[in-house]
N, C-alpha and C positions, 0 to 999 in steps of 0.2 A: 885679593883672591877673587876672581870667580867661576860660575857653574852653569853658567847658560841662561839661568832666570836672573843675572845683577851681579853685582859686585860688593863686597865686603869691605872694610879693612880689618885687619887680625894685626892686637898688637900681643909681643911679648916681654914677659918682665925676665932679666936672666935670674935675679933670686927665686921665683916664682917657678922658676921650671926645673926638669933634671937635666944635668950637664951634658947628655947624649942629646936631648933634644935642642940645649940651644947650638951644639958642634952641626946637628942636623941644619939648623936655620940658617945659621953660618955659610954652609956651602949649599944652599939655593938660588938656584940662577931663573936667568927672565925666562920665561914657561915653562917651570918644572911644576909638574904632573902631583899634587899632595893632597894627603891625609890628612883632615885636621880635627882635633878635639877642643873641646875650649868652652866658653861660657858667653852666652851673648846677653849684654846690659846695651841701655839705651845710651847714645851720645849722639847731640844734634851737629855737632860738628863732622861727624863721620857720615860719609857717604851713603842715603836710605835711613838715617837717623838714628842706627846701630852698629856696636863694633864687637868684633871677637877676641875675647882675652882667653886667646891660645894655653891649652896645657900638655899637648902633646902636636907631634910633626911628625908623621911618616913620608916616605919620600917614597910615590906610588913610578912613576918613569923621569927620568932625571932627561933635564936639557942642557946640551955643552954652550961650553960659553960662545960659542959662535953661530948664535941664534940669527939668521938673515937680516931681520927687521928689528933693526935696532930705532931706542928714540929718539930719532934724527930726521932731516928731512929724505926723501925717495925718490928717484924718479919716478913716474908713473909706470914705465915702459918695467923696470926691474920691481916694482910691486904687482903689477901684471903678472911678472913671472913665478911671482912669488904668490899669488894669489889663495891658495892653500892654505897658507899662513895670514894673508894676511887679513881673511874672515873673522880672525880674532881680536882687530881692534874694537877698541868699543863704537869707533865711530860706524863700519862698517856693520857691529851687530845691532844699530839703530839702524840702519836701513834695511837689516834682512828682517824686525821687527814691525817697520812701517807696511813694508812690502806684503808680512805673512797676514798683518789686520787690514787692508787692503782686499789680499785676494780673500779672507774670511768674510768680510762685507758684503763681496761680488755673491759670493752662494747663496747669503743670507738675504740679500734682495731680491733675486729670486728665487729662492723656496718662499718667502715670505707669499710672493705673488704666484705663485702655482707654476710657474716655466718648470719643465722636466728638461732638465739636462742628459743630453744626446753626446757620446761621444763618437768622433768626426774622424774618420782614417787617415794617417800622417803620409802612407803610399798612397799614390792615387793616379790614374792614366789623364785626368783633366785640369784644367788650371783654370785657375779665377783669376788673374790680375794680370796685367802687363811684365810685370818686373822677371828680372833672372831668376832660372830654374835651376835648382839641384836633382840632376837624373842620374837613375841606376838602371842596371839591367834587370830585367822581373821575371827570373824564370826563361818559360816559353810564350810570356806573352808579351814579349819585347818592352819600351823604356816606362820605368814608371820614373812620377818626379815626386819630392817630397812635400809636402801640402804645402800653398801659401796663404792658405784660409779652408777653413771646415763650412763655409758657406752655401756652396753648393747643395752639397749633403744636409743642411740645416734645414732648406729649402724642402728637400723631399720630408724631413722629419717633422715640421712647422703642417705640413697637411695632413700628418697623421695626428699630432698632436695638440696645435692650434698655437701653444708660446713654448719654445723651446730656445735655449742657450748650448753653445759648446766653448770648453774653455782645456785651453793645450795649444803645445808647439807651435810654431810656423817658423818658413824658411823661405828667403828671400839670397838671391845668390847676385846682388844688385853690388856691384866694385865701388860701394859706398866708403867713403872714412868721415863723414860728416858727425858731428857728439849725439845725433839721433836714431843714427841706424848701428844695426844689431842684426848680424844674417842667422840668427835664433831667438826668436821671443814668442812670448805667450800671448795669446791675443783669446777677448772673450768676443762668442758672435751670438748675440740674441737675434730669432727670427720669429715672428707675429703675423699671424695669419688676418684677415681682415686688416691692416695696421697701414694706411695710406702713408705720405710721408713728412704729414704735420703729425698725426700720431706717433711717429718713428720720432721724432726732433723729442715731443715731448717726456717719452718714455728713455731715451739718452738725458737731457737735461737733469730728472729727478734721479735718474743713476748714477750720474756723477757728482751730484750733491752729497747723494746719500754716503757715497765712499770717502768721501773729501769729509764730510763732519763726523765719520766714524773713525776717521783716522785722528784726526783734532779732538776727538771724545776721548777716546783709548790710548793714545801715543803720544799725548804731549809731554812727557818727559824724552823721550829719542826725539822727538821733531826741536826740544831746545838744546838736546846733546849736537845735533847739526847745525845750530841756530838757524833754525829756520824761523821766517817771522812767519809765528800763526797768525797775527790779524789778517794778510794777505787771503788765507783760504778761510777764513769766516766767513770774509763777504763774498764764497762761491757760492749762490742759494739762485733754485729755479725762479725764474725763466729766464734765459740768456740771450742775448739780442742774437736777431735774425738780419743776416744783410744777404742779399741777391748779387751772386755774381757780376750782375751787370755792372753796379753800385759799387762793387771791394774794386773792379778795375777801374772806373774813375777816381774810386779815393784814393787807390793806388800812386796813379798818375800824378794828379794832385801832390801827393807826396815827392813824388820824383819819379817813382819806380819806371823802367823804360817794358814794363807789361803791354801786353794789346791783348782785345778781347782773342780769347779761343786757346790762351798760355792758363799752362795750369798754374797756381800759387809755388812759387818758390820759398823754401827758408824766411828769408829778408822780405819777401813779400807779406808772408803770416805771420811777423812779429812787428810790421809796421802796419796793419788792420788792429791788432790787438792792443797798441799801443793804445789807446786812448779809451783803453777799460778796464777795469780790473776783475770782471768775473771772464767763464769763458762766451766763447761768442760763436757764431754760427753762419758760415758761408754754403748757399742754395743756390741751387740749379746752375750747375756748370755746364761748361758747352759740350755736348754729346762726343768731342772728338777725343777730350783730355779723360775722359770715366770708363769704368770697362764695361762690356757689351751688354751684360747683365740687368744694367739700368735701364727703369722707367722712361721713355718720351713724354717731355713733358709736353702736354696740349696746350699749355698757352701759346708755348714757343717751342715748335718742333726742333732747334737747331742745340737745345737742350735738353738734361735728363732731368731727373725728380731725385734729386740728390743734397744731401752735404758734407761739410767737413766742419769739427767741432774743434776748435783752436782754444789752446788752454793761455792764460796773460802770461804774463815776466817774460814773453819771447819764445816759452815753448814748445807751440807750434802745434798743429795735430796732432790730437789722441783718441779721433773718432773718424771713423770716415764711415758717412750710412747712406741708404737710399732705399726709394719703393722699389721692387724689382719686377724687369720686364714679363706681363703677364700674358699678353699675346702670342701668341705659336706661330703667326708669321713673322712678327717683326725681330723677335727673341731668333729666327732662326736668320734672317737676312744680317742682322747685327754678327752672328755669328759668321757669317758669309764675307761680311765688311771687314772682320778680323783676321783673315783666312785662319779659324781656325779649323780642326780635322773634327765635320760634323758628326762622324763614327763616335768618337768618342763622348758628343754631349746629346746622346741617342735618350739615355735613362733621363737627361735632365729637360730635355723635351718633351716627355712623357709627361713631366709634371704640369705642362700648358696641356697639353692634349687630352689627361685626365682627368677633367674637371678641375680647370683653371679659378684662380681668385686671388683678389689684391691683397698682396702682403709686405711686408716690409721688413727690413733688418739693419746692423751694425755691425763691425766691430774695432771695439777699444782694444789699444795695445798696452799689457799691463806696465811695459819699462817704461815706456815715456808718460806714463801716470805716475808711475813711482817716483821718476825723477822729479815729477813737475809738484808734486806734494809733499817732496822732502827736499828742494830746492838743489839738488847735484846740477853741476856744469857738463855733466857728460851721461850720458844714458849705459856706459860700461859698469859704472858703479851697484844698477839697481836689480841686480842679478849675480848669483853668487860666482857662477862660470860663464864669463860674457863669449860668444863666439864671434869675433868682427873678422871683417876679410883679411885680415895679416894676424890670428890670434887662433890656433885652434888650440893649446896646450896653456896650462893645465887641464 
């Protein structure tokens, strides 16, 4: 039996009970819906170290016997379909358990540190990144799309407020099927005013410590229900090497990889940098062409921004992508010029260089590819209870 917080076992004795209750137990099938009364004594051998010696069985909504998911093997593609149901294994209720102490973590580091969390509008006429858009029609004021980060808007809240986070949706409408991508996840974006982009590294480093041993604190019972090896995420602890772009693309090379500078990190590329650590690691200052407009020049080397990306070990790849953001009002708008993107629309976020400008900086982490990389899944569809991928919009 169980109820959301664990699972029981309930035995019954037939002398011990009355004759309708054991005819009841008798015709119970895999997920019927019950009542149960009984007496709970300790037994180390039962699951939780106690079991139920049932004395009565009510039968609250009954299940026919032709319960989809039976226990057998599945294919993935007909558990997908099934997905509704199949929330109910246990192995999936340890990950929606890993996942819900996770995003509890996220709030509680910062409320802990004073960030006021801002919430970020999911319509919006601007875009922050490269990738495919999801557009609607908006009224009378023609195409809105649906947010692919709350960053922007973070940026205007970060000056009124100084440390602000937003955490919600995003949408990516990118013809991905790789075990990484999700064209619906939740992404958290802290943005810190004053916060250069050594400060930005370090305030990412101690955030994902923090969530990685709160999850290893609190869930090491689901993190063994998935075998997961917790020794892998103990030794995740600040500070995490820092390697400079120039440097990942010679060790690249080195490796085999057929990269040249000015290629952003592919897949295979960021699980053979990581290969030869086991916390995560931190790739800086990429070439201005492969980062979105938004980013810092960096001054050592103008042909660069002031940026990185936080690569988690075991291969799985980015789960942070941060940077100082461009604080200049000419260069922030020429960048925008170099992107053609339609300067009408990043009118308000100009304003924010033009109205008493200062260097700030941000992130954001995206929670599936955390989840997965902390409960060890092969596929990032798992760490979400309704995955939405480009061929999957049902259930």
């Amino acid at each position: 039996m169980r109820d959301g917080s664990g699972t029981a076992q309930v035995v019954l004795v037939k002398s011990e009970v009355d004759p309708d209750v054991w005819e009841r137990f008798g015709g119970l099938t895999q997920e019927s819906c019950i009542r149960l009364t009984g007496t709970v004594r300790e037994d180390k051998r039962s699951p939780g170290g106690f079991e139920i010696a049932a004395s009565n069985i009510e039968i609250a909504g009954s299940s026919p016997q032709d319960y989809p998911i039976q226990p057998k093997e599945h294919g993935v593609d007909f558990l997908l379909d099934h997905r509704h149901l199949w929330l109910r294994s246990s192995r999936q209720r340890a990950i929606a358990k890993v996942r819900h102490e996770i995003e509890q973590a996220i709030r509680d580091f910062f409320y802990e540190r004073d960030f006021t969390l801002v919430d970020t509008p999911i319509l919006t006429a601007a875009i922050g990144e490269r990738s495919g858009l999801f557009a609607t029609e908006y009224f009378d004021e023609g195409t809105a799309y649906l947010a692919q980060t709350g960053q922007l808007y973070g940026e205007a809240a970060a000056a009124a407020f100084g440390r602000i986070y937003c955490f919600g949706p995003t949408f990516r409408a990118e013809k991905s099927k790789t075990r990484r991508h999700l064209s619906e996840f939740w992404m958290i974006e802290p943005e810190v005013a004053f916060n250069d982009s050594e400060d930005n590294m370090r305030l990412q480093e101690e955030f994902v410590s923090y969530i990685v041993a709160r999850a290893v604190e609190r869930r090491r019972p689901e993190l063994e229900e998935l075998e997961r090896d917790v020794s892998k995420l103990e030794r995740v602890k600040a500070p995490f090497p820092r390697i400079d772009y120039g440097d990942a693309v010679k060790t690249l090379q080195a490796k085999g990889s057929n990269i040249v500078w000015g290629d952003d990190l592919g897949a295979e590329d960021e699980s053979l940098l990581v290969a030869d650590y086991d916390t995560p690691i931190f790739v800086c200052n990429y070439p201005k062409e492969a980062k979105a407009f938004y980013m810092k020049e960096n001054p050592a080397d103008p042909r660069t921004v002031l940026c990185n990306d936080c690569l988690a070990p075991e291969g799985y790849g980015e789960i942070i992508g941060g940077s100082q953001r461009e604080d200049d009002y000419d260069k922030l708008l020429a960048r925008i010029h170099e992107e053609k993107l339609p300067v009408e629309a990043y009118g308000w976020y100009l304003d924010l260089r033009k109205y008493g400008t200062f260097v700030h900086s941000g992130f954001g982490l995206g929670l599936e590819r955390t989840v997965s990389w902390v409960c060890g899944l092969p596929h990032v569809r798992e760490s979400i209870a309704f995955p939405r991928m480009m061929n999957r919009l049902r259930p």
